[in-house]
C-alpha positions as a Markdown table, in Angstrom:
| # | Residue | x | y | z |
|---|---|---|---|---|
| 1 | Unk | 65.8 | 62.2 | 113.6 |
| 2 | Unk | 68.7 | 59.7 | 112.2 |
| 3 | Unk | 70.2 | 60.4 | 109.1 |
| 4 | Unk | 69.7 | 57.9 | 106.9 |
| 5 | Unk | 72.8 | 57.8 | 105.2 |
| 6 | Unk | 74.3 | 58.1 | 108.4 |
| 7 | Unk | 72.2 | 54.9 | 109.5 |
| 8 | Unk | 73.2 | 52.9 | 105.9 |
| 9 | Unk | 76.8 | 53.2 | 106.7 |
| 10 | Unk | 76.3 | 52.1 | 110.7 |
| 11 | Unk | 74.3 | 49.4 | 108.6 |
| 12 | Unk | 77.1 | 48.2 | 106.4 |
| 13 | Unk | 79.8 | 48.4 | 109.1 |
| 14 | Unk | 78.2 | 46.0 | 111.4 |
| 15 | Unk | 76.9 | 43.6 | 108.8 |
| 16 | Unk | 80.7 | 43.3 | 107.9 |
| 17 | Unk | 82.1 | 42.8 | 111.1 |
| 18 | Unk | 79.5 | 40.2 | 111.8 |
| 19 | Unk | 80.3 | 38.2 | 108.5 |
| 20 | Unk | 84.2 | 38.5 | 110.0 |
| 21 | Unk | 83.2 | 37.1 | 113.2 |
| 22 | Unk | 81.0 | 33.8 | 111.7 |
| 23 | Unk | 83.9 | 33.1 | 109.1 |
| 24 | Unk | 86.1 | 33.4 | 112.4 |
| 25 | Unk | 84.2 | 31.5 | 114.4 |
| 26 | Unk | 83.6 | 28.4 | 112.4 |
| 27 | Unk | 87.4 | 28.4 | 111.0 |
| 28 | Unk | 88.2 | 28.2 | 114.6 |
| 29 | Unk | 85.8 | 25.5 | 115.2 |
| 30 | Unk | 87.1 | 23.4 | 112.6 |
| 31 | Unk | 90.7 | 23.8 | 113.0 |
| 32 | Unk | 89.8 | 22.5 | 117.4 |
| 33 | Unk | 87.8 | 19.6 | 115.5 |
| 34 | Unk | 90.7 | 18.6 | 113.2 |
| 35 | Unk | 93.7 | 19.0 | 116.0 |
| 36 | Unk | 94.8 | 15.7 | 117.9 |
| 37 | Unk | 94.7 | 15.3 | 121.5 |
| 38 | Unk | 91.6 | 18.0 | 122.0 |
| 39 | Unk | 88.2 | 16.7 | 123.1 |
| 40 | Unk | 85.4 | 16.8 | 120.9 |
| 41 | Unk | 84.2 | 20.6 | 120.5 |
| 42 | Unk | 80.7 | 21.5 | 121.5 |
| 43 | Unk | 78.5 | 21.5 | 118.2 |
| 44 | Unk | 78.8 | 24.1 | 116.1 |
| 45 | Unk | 76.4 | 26.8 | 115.2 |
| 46 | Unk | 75.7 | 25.4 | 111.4 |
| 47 | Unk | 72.7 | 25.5 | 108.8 |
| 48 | Unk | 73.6 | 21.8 | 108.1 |
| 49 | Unk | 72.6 | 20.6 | 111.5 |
| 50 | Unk | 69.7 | 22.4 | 112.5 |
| 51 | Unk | 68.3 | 19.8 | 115.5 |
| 52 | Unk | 71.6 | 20.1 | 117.1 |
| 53 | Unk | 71.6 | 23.9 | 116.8 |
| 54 | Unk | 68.6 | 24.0 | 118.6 |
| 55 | Unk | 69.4 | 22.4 | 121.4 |
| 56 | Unk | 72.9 | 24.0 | 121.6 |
| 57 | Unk | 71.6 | 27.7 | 121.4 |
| 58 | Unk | 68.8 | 26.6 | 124.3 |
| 59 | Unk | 71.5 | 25.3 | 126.2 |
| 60 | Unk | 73.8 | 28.5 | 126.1 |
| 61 | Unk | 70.8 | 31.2 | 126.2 |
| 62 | Unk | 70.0 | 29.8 | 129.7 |
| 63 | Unk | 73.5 | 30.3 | 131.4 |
| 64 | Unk | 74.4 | 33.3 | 129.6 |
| 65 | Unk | 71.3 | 35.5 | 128.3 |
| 66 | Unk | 72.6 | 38.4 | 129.3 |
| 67 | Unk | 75.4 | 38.3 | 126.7 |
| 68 | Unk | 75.8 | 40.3 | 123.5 |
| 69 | Unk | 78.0 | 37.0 | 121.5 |
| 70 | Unk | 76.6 | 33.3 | 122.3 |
| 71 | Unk | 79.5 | 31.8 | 124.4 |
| 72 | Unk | 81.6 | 29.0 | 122.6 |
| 73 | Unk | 82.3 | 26.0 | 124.5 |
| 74 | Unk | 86.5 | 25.5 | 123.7 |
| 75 | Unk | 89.1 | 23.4 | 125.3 |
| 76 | Unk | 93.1 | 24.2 | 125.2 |
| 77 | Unk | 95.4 | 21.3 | 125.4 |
| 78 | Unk | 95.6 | 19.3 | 128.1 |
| 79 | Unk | 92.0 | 19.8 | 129.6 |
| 80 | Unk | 88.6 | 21.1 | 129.3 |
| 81 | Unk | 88.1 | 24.4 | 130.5 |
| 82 | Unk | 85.8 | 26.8 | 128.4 |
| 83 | Unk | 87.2 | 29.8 | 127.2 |
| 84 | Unk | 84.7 | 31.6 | 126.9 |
| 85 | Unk | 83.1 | 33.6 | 123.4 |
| 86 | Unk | 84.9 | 34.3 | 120.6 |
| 87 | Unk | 84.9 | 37.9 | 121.3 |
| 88 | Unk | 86.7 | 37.4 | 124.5 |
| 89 | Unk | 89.3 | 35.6 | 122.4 |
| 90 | Unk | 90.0 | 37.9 | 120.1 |
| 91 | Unk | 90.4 | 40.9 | 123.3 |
| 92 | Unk | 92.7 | 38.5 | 125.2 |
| 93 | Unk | 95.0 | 38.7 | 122.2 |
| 94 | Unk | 98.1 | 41.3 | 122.8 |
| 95 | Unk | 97.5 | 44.8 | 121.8 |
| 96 | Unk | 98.7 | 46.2 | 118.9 |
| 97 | Unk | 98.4 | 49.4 | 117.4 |
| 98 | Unk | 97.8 | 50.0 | 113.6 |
| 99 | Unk | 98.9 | 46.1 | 113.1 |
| 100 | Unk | 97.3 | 42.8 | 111.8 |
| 101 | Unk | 97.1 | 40.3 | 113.9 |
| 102 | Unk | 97.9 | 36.3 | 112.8 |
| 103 | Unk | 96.5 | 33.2 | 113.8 |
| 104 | Unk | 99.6 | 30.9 | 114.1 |
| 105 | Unk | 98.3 | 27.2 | 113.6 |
| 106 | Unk | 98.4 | 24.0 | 110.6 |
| 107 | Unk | 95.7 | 25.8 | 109.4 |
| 108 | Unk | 96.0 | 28.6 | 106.5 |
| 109 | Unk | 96.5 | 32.0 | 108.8 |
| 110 | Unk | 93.3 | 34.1 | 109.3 |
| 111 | Unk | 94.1 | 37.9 | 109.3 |
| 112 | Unk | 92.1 | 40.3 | 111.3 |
| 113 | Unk | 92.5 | 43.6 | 112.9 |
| 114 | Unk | 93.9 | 43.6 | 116.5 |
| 115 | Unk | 91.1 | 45.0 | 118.9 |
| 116 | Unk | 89.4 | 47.2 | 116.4 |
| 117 | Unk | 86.0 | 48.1 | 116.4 |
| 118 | Unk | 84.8 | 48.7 | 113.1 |
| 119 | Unk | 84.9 | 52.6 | 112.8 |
| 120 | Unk | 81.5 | 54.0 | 112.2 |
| 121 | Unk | 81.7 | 57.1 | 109.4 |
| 122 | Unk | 79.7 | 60.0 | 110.5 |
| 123 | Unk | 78.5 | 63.4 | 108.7 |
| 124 | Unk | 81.8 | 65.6 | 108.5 |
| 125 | Unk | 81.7 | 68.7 | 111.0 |
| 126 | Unk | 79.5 | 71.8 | 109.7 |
| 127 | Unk | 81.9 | 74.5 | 108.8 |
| 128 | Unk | 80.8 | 77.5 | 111.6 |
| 129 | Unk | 80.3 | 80.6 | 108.8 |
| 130 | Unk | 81.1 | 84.0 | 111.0 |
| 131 | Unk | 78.3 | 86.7 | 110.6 |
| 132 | Unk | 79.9 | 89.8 | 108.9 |
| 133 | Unk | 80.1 | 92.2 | 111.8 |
| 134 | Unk | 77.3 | 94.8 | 112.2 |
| 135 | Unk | 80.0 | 97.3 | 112.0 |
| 136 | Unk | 81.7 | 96.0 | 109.3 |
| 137 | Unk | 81.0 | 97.3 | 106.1 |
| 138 | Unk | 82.5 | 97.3 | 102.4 |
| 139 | Unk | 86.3 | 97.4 | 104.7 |
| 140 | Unk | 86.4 | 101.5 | 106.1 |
| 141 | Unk | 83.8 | 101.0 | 109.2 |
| 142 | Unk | 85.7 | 104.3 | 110.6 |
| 143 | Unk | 84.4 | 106.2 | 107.6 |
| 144 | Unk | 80.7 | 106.0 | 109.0 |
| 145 | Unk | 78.4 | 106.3 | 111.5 |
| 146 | Unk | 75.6 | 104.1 | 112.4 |
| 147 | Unk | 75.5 | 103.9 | 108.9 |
| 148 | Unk | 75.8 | 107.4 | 108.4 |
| 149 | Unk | 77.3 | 108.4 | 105.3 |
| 150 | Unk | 80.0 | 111.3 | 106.7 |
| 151 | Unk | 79.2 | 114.5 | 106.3 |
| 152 | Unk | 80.8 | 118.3 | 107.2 |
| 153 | Unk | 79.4 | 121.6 | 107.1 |
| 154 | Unk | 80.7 | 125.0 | 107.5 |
| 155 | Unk | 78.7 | 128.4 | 107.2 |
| 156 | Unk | 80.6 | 131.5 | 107.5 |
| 157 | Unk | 79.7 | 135.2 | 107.0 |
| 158 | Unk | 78.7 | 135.6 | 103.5 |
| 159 | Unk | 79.6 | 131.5 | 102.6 |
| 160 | Unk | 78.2 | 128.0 | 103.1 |
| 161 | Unk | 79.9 | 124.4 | 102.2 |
| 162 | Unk | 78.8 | 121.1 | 103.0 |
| 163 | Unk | 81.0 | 118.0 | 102.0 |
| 164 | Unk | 79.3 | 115.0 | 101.9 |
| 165 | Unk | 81.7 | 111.2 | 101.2 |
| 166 | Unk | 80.2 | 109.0 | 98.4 |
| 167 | Unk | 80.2 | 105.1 | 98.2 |
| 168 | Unk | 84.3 | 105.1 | 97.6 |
| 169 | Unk | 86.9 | 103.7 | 99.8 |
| 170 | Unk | 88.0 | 107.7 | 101.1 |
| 171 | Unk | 86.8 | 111.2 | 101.0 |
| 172 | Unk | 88.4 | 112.7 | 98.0 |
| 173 | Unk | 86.6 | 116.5 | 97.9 |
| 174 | Unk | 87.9 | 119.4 | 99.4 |
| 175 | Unk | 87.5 | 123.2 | 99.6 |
| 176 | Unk | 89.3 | 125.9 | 100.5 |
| 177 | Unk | 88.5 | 129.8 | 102.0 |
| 178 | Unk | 90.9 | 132.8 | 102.5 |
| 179 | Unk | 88.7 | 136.0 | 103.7 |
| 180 | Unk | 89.6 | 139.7 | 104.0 |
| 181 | Unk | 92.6 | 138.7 | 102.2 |
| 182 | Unk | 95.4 | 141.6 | 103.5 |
| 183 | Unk | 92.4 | 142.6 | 105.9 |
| 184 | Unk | 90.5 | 144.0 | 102.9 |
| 185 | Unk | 86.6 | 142.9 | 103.4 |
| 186 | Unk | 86.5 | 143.4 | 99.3 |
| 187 | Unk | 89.1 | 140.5 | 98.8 |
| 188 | Unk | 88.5 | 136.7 | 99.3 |
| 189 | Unk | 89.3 | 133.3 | 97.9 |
| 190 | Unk | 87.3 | 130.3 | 97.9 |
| 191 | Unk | 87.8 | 126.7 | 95.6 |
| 192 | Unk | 85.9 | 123.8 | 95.5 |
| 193 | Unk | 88.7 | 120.7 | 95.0 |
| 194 | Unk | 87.9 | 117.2 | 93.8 |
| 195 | Unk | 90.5 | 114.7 | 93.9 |
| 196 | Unk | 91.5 | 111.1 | 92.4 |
| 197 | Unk | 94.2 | 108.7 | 93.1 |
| 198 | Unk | 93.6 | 109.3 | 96.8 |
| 199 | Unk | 93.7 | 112.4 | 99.1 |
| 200 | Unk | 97.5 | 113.4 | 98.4 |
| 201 | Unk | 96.6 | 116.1 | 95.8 |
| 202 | Unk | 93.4 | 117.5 | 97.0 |
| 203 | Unk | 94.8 | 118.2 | 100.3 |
| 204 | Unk | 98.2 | 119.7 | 99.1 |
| 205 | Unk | 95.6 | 121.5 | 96.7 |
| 206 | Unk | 93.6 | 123.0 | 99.8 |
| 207 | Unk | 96.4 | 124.1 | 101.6 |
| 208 | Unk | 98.7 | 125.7 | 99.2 |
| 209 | Unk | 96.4 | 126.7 | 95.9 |
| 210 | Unk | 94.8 | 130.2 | 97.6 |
| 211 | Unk | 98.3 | 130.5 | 99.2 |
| 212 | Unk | 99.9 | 130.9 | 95.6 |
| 213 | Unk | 97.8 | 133.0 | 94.5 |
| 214 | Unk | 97.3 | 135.3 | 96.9 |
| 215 | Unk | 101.1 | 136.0 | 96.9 |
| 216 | Unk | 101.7 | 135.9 | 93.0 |
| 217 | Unk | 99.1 | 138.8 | 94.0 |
| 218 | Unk | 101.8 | 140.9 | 95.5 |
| 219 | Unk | 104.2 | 140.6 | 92.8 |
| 220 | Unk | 105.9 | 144.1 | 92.8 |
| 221 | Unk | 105.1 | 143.9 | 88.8 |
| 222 | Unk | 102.3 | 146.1 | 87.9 |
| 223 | Unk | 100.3 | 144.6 | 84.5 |
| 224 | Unk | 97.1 | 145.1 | 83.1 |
| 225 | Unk | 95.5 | 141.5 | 83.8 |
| 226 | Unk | 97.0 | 141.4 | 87.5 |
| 227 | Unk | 94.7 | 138.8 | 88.6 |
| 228 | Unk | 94.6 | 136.4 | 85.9 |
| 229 | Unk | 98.3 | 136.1 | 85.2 |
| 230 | Unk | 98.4 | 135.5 | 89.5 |
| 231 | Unk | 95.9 | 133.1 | 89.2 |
| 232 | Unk | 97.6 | 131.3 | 86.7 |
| 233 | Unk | 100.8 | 131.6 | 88.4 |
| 234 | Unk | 99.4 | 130.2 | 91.7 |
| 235 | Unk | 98.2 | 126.9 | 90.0 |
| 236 | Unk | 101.1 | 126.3 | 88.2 |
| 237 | Unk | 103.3 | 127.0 | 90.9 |
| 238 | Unk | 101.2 | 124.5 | 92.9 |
| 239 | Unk | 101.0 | 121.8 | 90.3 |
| 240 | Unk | 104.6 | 122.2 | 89.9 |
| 241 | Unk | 105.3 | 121.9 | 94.0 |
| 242 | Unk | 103.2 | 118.9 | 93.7 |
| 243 | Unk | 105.0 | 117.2 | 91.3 |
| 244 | Unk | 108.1 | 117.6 | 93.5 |
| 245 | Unk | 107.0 | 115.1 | 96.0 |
| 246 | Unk | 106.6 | 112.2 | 93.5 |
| 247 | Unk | 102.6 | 111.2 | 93.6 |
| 248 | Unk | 101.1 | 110.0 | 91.1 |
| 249 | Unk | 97.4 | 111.2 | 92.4 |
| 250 | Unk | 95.7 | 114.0 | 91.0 |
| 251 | Unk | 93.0 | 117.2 | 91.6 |
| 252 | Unk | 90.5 | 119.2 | 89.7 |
| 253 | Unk | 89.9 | 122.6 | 91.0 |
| 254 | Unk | 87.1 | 125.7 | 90.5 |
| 255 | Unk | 88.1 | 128.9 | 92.2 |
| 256 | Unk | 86.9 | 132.1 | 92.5 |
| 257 | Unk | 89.0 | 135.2 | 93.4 |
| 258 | Unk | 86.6 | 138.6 | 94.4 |
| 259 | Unk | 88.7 | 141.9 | 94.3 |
| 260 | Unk | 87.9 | 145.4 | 94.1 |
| 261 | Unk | 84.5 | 144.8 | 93.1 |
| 262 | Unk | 85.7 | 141.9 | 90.3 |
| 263 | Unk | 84.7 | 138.1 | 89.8 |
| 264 | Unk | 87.8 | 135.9 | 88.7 |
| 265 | Unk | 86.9 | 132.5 | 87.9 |
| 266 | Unk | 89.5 | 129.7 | 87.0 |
| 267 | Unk | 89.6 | 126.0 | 86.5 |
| 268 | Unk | 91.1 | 122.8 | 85.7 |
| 269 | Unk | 88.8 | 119.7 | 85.1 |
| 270 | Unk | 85.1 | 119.2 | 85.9 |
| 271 | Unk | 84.4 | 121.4 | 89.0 |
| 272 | Unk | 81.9 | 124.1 | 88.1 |
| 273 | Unk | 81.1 | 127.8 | 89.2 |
| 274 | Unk | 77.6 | 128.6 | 88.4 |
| 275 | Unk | 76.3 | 132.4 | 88.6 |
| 276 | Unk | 72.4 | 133.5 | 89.4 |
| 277 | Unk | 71.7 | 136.8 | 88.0 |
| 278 | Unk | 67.9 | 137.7 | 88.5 |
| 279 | Unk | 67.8 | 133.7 | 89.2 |
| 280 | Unk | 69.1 | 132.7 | 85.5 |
| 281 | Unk | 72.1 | 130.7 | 85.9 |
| 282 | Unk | 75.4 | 130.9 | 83.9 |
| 283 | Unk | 78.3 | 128.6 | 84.0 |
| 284 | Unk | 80.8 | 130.7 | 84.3 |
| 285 | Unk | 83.5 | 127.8 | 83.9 |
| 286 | Unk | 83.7 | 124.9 | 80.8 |
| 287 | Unk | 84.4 | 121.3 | 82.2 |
| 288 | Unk | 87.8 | 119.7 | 81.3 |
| 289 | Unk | 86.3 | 116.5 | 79.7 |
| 290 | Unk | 88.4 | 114.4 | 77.0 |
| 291 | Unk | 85.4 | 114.6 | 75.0 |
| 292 | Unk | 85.4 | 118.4 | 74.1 |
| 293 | Unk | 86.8 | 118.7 | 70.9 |
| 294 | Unk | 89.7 | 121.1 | 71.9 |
| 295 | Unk | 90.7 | 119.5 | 74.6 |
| 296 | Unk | 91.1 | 115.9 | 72.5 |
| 297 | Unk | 92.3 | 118.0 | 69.8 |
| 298 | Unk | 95.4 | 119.0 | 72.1 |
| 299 | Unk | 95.9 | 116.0 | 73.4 |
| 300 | Unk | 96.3 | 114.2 | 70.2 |
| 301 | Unk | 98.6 | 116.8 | 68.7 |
| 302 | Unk | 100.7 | 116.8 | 71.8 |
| 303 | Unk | 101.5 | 112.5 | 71.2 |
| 304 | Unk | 98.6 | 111.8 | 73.6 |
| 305 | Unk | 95.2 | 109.7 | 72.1 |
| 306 | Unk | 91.5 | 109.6 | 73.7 |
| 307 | Unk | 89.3 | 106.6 | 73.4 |
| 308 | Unk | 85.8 | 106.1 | 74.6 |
| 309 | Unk | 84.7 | 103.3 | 77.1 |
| 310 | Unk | 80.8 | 102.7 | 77.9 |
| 311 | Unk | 80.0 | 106.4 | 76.7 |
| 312 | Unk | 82.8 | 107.8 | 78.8 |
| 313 | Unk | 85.9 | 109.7 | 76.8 |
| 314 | Unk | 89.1 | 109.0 | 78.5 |
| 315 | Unk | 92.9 | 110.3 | 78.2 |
| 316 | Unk | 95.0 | 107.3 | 77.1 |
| 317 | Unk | 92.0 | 104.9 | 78.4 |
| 318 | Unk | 92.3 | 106.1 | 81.7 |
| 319 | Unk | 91.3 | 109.7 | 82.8 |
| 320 | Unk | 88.0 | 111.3 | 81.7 |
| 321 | Unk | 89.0 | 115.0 | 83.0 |
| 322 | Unk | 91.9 | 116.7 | 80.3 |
| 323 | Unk | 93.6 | 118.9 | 83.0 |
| 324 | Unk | 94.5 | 118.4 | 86.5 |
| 325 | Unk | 96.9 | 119.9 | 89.3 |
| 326 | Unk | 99.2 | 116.6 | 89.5 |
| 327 | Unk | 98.9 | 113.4 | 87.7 |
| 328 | Unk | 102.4 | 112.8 | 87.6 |
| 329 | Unk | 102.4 | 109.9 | 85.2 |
| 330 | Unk | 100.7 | 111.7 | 82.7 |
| 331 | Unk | 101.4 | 115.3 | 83.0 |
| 332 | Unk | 102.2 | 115.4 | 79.3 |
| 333 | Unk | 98.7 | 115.1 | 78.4 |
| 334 | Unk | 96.9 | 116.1 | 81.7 |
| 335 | Unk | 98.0 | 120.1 | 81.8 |
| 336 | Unk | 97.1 | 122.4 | 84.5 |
| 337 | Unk | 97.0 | 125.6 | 82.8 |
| 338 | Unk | 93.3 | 126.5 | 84.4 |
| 339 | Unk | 91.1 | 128.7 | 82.1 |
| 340 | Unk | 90.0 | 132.0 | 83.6 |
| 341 | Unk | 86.9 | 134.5 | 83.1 |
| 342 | Unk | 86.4 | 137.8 | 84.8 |
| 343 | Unk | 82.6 | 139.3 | 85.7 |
| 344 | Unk | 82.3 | 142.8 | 86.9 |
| 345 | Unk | 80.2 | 142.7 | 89.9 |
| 346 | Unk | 76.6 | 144.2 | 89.4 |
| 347 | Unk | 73.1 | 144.2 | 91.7 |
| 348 | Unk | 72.0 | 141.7 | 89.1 |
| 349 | Unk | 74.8 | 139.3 | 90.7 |
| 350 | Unk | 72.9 | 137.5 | 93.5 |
| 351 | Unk | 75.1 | 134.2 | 94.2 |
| 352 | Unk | 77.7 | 131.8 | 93.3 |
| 353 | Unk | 77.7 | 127.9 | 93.8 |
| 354 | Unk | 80.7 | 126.4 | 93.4 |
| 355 | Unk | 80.1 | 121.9 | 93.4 |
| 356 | Unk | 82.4 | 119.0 | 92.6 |
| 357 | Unk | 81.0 | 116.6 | 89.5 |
| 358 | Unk | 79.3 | 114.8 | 92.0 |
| 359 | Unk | 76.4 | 117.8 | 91.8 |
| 360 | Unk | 76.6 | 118.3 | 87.9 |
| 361 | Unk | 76.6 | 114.9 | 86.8 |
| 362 | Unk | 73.0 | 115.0 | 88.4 |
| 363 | Unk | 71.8 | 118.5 | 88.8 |
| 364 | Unk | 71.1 | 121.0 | 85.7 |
| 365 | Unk | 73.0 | 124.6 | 86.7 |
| 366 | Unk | 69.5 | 126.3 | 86.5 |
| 367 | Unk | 67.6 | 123.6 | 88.8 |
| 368 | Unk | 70.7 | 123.9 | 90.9 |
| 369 | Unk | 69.6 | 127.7 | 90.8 |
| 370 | Unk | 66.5 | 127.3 | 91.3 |
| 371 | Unk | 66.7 | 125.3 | 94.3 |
| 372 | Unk | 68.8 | 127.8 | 96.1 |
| 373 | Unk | 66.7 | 130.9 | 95.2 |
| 374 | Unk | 63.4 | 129.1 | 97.0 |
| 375 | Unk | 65.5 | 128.8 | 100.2 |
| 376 | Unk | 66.1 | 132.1 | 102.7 |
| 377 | Unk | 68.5 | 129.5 | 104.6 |
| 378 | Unk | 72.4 | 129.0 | 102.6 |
| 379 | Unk | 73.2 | 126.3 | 104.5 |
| 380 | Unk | 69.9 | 124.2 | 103.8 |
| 381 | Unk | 70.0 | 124.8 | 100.1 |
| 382 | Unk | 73.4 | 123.2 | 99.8 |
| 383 | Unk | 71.9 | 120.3 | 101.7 |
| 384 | Unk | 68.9 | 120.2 | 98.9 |
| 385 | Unk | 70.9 | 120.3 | 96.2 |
| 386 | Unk | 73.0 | 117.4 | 98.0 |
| 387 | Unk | 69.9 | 115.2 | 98.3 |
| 388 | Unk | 68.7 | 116.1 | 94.8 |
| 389 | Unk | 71.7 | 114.3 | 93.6 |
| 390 | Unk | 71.9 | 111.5 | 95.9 |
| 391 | Unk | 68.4 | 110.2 | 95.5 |
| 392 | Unk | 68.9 | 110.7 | 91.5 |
| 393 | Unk | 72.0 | 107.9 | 92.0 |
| 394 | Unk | 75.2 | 109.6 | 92.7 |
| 395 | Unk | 77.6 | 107.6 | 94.2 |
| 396 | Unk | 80.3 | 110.3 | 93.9 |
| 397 | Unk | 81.9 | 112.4 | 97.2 |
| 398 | Unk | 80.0 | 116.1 | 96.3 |
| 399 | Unk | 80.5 | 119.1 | 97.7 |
| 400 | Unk | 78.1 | 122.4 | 97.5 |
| 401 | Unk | 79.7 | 125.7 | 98.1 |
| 402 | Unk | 76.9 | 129.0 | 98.1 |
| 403 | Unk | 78.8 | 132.4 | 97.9 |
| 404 | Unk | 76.5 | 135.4 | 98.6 |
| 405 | Unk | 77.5 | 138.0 | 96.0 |
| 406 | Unk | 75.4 | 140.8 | 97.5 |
| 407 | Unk | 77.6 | 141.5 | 100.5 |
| 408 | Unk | 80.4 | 142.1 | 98.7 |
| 409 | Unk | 78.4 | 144.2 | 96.3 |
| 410 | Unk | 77.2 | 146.2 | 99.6 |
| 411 | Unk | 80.9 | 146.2 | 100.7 |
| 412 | Unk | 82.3 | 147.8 | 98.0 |
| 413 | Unk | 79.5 | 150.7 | 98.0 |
| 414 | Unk | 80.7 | 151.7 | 101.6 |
């Protein structure tokens, strides 16, 4: 189908190239009539004469129907010879690129363009769009599967974790297990790690936190509250270790340190430990949040200030967690001095679950209870509690970690 403006411009180009070539052809005419010495032209093509036009145009169309331009009977000096039409004129004149030609003669010059068609202005090119690729997505196509949000699982003896990466750019969660710590079944470490500012933080966090505390454990000092002033000492010594290196990214961090027949819980920011005794959950942590009074309270006594943006309290407009293992840039305000509780181990004390923000922000502690009570299978409640979240909106990386409390209680009894 023709385009019509594509058809009104062919329209317009042709209807001015064939006014050029009349004016041409009749300036030429009358400049052969007026020169001396040349015999009399052939009559011209002319709405004043129209019974000679009629005879002149049945004349021509008879030797030459076949061409596009009527042929123009013309003599040069000195004879009579035809020269043919006035388009075959114009193309025996010399070539020139990009360059007017002129009509040299007594009369006034006529300007044209040297052998040029008039150039017909078409529809610019479509611009060819690329289809995003089926494997590209949001920038990180190596972060998932056939559209498979990334996800790892472990499931040891008397533990399960499940990580699960959220809609951000990198996994920031992390976890961390140290069993039969000096080959004593009774001893173990586990943390649940959530980092920001990127992965430098949660994974020095992982490695080193249950390191540090484990050997602030073997301190020759004997004191009454052993495992509290280690645990402390082990995240500050890791904060501090941290620092060293000069990143500005941060972690928070729930832990949970079993020993001779003793809970110890710490943490810094909004990780949570959550204990089922009977199936009645207690938070056994408080989340560092900038809106808990004591927490802004401290920071603003300390030269620090907390603001609130879209219902979210933040440290100096940025953070929303009040204490952190790094944060270099704003270690003034973001401590890592963890708070710490210790539960004496009981038959009431049936499990732990340990979860990033990503759980809490969606999951009550007693649903999240609830859920794993229903299930005989660890591994598949942490997935439930997972999906719980997810389908409720989180967009957070989460991760689930389910201790079971009643093997260590058995332990200890041998």
């Amino acid at each position: 189908m023709v385009d019509l403006a594509e058809f009104l411009c062919f329209l317009s180009c042709f209807l001015a190239y064939l006014r050029q070539v009349v004016r041409k052809y009749f300036l030429v005419m009358d400049l052969c009539s007026k020169s001396p010495g040349l015999a009399s032209p052939a009559p011209a093509l002319s709405w004043k004469r129209p019974a000679e036009l009629a005879v002149v145009v049945n004349k021509r169309s008879k030797e030459s129907s076949d061409r596009r331009a009527r042929p123009v009977e013309d003599v040069v000096p000195g004879g009579s010879k035809p020269v043919g039409t006035f388009v075959e004129q114009v193309s025996s004149l010399p070539k020139q690129e990009n360059v007017e030609c002129e009509e040299k003669s007594g009369h006034p010059m006529v300007k044209f363009a040297a052998n040029k068609m008039p150039r017909m202005r078409g529809r610019p090119a479509r611009i060819a769009i690329p289809k995003p690729s089926a494997d590209a997505a949001f920038a990180v196509a190596d972060e998932e599967e056939d559209g498979v949000e990334r996800e790892s699982e472990v499931e040891g003896g008397d533990y399960c974790v499940i990580s699960r990466k959220g809609h951000r750019h990198m996994m920031e969660d992390g976890y961390g297990v140290i069993s039969n710590i000096h080959g004593d079944s009774k001893q173990a470490f586990f943390g649940v790690f959530d980092g920001h500012g990127g992965r430098a933080a949660v994974d020095f966090v992982s490695e080193k936190l249950g390191k540090n505390i484990v050997a602030a454990l073997d301190e020759p000092e004997k004191e009454e509250n052993k495992a509290e002033m280690a645990i402390k000492a082990g995240y500050l010594t890791t904060d501090r270790d941290f620092l060293t290196q000069g990143v500005s990214s941060g972690a928070c961090a729930a832990t949970v340190l079993l020993r001779d027949g003793e809970l110890h819980v710490a943490n810094v920011g909004d990780c949570r430990v959550v204990l089922s005794r009977k199936g009645v959950a207690d938070a056994l942590t408080d989340d560092h949040r900038a809106g808990r009074e004591d927490e802004r309270n401290r920071i603003e006594n300390s030269g620090g200030y907390v603001t609130c943006r879209n219902g979210i309290w933040r440290v100096q407009d940025s953070l929303a967690v009040s204490r952190a293992i790094g944060d270099l840039n704003m270690k003034e305000w973001i401590i890592s001095e963890p708070e710490t509780e210790t539960v004496q181990l009981t038959p009431d004390c049936e499990f732990l679950i340990l979860a990033s923000d990503g759980l809490w922000d969606k999951v009550e502690s007693q649903e999240a209870v609830d859920v794993v009570s229903r299930q005989s299978n660890t591994i598949k409640s942490c997935r439930d509690l997972i999906e719980i979240s997810c389908r409720r909106g989180n967009r957070d990386d989460i991760t689930v970690m389910v201790i079971d409390l009643q093997k260590f209680i058995q332990l200890r009894g041998s």
